[in-house]
N, CA, C and O atoms as a printed pandas DataFrame, in Angstrom:
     atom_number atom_name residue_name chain_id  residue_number  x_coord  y_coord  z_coord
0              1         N          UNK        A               1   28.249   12.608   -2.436
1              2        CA          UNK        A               1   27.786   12.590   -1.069
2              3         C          UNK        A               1   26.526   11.708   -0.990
3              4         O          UNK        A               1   25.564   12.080   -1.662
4              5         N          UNK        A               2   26.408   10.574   -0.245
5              6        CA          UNK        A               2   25.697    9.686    0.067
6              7         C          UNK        A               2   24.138   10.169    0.634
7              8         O          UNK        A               2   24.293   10.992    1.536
8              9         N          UNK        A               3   22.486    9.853    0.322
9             10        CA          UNK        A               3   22.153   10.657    0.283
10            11         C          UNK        A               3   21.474   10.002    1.881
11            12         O          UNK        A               3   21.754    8.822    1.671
12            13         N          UNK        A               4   20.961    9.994    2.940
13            14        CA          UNK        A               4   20.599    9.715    3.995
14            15         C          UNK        A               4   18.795    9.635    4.053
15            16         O          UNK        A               4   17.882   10.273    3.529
16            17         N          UNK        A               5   18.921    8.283    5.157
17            18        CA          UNK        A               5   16.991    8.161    4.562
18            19         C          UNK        A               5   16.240    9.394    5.194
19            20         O          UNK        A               5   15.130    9.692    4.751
20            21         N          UNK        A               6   16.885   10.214    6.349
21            22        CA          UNK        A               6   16.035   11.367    6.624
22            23         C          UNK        A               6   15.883   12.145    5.206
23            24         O          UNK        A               6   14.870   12.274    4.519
24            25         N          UNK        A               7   16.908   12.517    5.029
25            26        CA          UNK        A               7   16.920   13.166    3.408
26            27         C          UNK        A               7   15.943   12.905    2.174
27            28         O          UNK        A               7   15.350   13.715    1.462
28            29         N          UNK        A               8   15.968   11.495    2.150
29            30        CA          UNK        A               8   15.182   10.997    1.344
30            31         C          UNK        A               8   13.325   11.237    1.786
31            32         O          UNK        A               8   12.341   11.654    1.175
32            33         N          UNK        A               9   13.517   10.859    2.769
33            34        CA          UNK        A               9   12.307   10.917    3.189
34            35         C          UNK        A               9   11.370   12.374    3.337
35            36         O          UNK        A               9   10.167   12.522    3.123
36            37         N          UNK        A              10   12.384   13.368    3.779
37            38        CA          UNK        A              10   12.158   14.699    3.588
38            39         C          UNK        A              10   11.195   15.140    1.893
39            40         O          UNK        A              10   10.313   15.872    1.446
40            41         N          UNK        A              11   12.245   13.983    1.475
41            42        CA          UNK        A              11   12.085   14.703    0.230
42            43         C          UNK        A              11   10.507   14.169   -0.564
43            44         O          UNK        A              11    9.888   14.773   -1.440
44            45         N          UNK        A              12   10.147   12.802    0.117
45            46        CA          UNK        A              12    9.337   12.236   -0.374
46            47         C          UNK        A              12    8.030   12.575    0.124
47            48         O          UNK        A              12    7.039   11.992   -0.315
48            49         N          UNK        A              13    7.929   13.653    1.185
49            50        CA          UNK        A              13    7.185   14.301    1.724
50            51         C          UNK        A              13    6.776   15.176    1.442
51            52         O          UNK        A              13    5.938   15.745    2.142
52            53         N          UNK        A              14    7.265   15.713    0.129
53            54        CA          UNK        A              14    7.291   17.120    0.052
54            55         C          UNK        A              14    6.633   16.668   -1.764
55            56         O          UNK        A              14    6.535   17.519   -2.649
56            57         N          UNK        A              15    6.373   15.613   -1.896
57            58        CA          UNK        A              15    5.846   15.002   -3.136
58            59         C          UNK        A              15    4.455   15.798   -3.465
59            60         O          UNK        A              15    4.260   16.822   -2.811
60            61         N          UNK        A              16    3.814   15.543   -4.094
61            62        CA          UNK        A              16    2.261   15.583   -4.389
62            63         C          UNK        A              16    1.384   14.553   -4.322
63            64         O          UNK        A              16    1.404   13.806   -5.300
64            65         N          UNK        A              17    0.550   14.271   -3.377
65            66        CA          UNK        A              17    0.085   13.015   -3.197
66            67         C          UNK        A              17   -0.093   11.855   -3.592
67            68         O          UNK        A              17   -0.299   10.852   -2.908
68            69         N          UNK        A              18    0.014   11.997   -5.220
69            70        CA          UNK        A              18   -0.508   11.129   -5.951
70            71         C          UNK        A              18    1.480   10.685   -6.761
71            72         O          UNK        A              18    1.397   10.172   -7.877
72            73         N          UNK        A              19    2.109   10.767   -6.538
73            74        CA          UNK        A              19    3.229   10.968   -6.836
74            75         C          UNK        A              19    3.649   10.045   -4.987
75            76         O          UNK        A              19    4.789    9.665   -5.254
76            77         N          UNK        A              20    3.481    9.719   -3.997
77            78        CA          UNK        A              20    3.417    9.743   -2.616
78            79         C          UNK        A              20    2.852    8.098   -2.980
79            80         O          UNK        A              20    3.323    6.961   -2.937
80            81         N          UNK        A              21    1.864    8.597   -3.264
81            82        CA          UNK        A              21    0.968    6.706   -3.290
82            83         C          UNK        A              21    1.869    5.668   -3.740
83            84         O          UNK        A              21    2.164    4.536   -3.356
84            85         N          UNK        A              22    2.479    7.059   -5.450
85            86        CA          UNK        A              22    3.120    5.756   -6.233
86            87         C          UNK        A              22    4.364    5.509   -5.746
87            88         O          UNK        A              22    4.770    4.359   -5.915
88            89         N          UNK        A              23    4.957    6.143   -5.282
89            90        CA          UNK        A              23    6.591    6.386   -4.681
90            91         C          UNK        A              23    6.359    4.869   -3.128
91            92         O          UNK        A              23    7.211    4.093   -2.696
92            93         N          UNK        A              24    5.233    4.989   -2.824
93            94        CA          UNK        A              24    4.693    3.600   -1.639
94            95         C          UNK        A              24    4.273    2.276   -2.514
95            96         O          UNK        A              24    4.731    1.180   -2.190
96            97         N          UNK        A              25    3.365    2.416   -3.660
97            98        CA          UNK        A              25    3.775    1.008   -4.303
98            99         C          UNK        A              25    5.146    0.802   -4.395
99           100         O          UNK        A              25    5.592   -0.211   -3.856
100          101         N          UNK        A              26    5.949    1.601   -5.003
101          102        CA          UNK        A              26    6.783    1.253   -5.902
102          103         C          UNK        A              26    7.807    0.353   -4.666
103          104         O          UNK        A              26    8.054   -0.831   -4.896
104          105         N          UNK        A              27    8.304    0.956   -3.499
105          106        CA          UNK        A              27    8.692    0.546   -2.051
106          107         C          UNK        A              27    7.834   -0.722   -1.794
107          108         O          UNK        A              27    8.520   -1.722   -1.583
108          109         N          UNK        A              28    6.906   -0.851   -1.773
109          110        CA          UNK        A              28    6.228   -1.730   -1.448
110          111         C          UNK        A              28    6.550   -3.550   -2.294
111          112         O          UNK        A              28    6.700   -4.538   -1.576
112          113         N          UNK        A              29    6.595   -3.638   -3.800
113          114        CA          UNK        A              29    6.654   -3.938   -4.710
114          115         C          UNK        A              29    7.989   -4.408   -4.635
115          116         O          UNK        A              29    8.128   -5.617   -4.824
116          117         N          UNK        A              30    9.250   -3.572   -4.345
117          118        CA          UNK        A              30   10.492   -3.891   -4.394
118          119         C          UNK        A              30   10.674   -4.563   -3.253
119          120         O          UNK        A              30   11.648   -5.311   -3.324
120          121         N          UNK        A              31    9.876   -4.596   -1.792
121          122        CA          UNK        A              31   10.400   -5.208   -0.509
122          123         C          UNK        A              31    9.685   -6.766   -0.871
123          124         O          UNK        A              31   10.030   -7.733   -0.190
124          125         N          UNK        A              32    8.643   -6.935   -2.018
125          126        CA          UNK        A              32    8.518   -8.217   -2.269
126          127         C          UNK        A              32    9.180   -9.288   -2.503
127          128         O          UNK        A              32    8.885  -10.430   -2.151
128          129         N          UNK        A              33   10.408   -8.815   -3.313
129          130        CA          UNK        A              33   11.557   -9.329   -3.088
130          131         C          UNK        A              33   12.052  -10.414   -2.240
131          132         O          UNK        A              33   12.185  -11.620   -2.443
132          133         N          UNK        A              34   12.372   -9.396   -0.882
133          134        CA          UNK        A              34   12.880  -10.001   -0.055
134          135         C          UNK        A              34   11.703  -10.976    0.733
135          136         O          UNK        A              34   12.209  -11.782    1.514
136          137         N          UNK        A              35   10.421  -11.011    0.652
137          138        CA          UNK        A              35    9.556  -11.356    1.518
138          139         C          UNK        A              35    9.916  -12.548    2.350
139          140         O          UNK        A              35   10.657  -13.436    1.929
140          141         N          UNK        A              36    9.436  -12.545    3.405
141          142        CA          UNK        A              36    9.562  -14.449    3.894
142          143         C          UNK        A              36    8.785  -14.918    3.519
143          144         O          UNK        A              36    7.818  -14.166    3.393
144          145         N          UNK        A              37    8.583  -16.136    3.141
145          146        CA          UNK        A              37    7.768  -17.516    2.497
146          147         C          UNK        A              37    6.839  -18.107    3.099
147          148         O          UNK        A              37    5.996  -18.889    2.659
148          149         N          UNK        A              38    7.079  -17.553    4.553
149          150        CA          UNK        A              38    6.213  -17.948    5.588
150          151         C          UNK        A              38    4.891  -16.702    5.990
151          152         O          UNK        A              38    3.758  -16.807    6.462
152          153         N          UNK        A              39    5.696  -15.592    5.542
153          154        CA          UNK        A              39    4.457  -14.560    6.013
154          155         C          UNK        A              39    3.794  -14.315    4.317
155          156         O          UNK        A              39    2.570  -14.192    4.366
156          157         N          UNK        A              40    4.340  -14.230    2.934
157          158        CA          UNK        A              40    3.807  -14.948    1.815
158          159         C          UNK        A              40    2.510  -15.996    1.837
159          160         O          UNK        A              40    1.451  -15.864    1.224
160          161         N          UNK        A              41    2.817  -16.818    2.513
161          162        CA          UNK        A              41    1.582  -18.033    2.461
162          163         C          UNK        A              41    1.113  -17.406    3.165
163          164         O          UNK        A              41    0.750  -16.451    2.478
164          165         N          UNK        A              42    0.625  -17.103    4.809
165          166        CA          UNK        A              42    0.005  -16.198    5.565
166          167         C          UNK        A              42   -0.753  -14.964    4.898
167          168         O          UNK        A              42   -1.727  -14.463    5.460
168          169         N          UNK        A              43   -0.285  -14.506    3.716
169          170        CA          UNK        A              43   -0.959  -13.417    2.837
170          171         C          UNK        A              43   -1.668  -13.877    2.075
171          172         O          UNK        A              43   -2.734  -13.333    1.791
172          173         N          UNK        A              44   -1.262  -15.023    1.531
173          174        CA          UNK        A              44   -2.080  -16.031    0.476
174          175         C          UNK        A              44   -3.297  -16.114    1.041
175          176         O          UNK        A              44   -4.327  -15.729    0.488
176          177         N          UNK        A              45   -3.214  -16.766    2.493
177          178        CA          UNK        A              45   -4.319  -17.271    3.352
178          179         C          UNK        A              45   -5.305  -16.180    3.273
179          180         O          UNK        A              45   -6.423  -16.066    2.770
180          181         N          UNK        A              46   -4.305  -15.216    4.114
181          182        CA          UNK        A              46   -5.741  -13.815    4.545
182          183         C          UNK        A              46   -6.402  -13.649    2.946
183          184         O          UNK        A              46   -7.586  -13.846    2.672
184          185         N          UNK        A              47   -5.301  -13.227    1.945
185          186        CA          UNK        A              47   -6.455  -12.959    0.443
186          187         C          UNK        A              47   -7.176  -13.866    0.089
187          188         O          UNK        A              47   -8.116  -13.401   -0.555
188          189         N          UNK        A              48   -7.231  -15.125    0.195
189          190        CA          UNK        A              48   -8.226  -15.841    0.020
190          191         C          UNK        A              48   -9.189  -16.120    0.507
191          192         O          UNK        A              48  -10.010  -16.856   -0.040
192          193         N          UNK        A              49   -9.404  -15.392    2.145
193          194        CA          UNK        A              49  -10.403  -15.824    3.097
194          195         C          UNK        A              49  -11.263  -14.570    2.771
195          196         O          UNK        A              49  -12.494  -14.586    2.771
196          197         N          UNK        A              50  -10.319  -13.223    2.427
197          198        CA          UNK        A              50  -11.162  -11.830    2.005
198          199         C          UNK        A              50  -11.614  -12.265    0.747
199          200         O          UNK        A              50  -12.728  -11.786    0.537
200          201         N          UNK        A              51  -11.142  -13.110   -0.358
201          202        CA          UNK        A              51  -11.865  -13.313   -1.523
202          203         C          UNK        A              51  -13.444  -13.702   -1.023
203          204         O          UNK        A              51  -14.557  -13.227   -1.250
204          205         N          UNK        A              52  -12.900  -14.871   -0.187
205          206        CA          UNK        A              52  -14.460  -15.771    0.122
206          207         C          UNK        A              52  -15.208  -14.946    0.524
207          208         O          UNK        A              52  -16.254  -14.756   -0.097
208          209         N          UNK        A              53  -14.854  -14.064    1.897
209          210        CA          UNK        A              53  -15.997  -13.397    2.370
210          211         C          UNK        A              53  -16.569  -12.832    1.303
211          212         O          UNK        A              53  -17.760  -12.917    1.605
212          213         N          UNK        A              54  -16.538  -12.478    0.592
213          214        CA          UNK        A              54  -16.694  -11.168   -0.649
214          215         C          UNK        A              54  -17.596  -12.094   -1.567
215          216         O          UNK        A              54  -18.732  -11.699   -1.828
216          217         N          UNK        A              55  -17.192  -13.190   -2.021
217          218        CA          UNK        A              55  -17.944  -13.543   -2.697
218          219         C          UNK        A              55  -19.509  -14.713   -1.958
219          220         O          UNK        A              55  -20.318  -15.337   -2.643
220          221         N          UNK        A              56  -19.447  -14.638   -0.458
221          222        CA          UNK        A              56  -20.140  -14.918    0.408
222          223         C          UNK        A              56  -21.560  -14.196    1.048
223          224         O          UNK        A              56  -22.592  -14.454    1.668
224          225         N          UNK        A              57  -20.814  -13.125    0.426
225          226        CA          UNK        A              57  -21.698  -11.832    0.886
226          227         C          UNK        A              57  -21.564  -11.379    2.578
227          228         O          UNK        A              57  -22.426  -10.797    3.237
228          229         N          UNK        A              58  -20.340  -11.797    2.994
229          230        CA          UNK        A              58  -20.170  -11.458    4.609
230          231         C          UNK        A              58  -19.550  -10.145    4.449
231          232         O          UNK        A              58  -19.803   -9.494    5.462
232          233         N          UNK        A              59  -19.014   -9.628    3.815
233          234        CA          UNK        A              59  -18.842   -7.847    3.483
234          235         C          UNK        A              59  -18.754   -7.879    2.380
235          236         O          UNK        A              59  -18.774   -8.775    1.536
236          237         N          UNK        A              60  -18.590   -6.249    2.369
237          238        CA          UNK        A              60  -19.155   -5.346    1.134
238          239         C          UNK        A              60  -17.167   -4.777    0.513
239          240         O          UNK        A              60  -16.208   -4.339    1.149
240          241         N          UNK        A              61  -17.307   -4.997   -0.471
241          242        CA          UNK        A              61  -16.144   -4.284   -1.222
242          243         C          UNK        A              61  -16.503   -2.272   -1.038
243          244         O          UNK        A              61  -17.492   -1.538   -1.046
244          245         N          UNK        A              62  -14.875   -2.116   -0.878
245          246        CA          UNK        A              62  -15.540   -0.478   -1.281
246          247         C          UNK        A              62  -14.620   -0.225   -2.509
247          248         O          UNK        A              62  -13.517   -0.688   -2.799
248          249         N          UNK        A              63  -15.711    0.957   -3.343
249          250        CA          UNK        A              63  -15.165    1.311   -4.559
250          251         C          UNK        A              63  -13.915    1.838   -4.442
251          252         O          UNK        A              63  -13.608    2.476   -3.434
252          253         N          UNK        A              64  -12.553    1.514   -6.041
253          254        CA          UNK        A              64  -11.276    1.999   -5.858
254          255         C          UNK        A              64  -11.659    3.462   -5.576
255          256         O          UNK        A              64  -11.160    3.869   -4.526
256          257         N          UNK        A              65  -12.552    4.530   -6.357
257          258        CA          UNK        A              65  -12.199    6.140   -5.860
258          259         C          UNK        A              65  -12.703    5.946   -4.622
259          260         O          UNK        A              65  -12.501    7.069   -4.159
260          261         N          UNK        A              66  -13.153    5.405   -3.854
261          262        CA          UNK        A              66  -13.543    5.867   -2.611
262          263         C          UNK        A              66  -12.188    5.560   -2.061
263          264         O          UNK        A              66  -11.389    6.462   -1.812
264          265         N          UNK        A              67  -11.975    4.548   -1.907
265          266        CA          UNK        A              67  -10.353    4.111   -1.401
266          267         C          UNK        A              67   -9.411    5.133   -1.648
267          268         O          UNK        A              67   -8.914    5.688   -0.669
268          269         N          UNK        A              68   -9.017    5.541   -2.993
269          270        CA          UNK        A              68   -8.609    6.251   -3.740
270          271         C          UNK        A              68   -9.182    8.050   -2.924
271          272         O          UNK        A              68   -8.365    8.861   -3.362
272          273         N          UNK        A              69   -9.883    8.561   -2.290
273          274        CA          UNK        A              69  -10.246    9.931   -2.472
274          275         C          UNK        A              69   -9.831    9.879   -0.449
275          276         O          UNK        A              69   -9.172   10.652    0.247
276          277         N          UNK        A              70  -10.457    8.824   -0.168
277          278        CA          UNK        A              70  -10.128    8.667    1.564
278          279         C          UNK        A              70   -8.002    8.492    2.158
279          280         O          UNK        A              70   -7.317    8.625    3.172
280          281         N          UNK        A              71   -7.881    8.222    1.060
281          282        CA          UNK        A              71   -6.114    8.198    0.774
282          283         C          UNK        A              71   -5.713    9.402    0.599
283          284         O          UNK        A              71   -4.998    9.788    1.524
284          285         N          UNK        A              72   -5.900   10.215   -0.284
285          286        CA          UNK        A              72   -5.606   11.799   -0.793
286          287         C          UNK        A              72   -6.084   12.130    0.062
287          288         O          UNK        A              72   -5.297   13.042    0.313
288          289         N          UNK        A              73   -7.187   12.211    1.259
289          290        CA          UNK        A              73   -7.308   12.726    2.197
290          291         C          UNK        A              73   -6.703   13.062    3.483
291          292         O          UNK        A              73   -6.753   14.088    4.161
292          293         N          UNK        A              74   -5.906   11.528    3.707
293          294        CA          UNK        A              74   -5.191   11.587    4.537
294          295         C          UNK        A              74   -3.635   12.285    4.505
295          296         O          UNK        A              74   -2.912   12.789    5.364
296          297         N          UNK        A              75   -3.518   12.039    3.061
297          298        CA          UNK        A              75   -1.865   12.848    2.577
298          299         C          UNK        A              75   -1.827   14.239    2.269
299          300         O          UNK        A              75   -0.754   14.830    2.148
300          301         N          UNK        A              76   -3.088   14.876    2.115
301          302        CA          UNK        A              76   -3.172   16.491    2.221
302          303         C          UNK        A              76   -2.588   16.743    3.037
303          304         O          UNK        A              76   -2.640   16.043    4.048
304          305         N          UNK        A              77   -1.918   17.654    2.982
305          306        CA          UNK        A              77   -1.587   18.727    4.733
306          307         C          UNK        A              77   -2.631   19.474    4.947
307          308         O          UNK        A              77   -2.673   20.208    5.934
């Protein structure tokens, strides 16, 4: 029996957060794949303009656990 994305999704909900993050790289990672070439370069662009700012001093990086603890925050119930 074929398994359905509500199903799936049910199920991926019911994860543990940190199990949730990786289950979204991993989705994430595989749709690279298919990407268009056109929104690719467009990503190129934006990461390189966030490199510059950064190394410009026009913003501030935030630390991975902060990133990291404000994420688990949001995926708690």
């Amino acid at each position: 029996m074929p398994t359905t994305l509500e199903q799936v999704t049910k199920e991926a909900m019911d994860l543990p957060p940190r199990q949730k993050l990786a289950l979204a790289e991993f989705l994430l990672e595989s749709a690279e794949a298919a990407a268009d070439p056109e929104a690719e370069a467009a990503w190129d662009s934006e990461i390189r303009d966030r490199i510059r700012a950064i190394d410009e001093g026009r913003v501030a990086g935030v630390p991975y656990e902060e990133v990291m603890r404000l994420a688990e925050e949001r995926l708690v119930p």
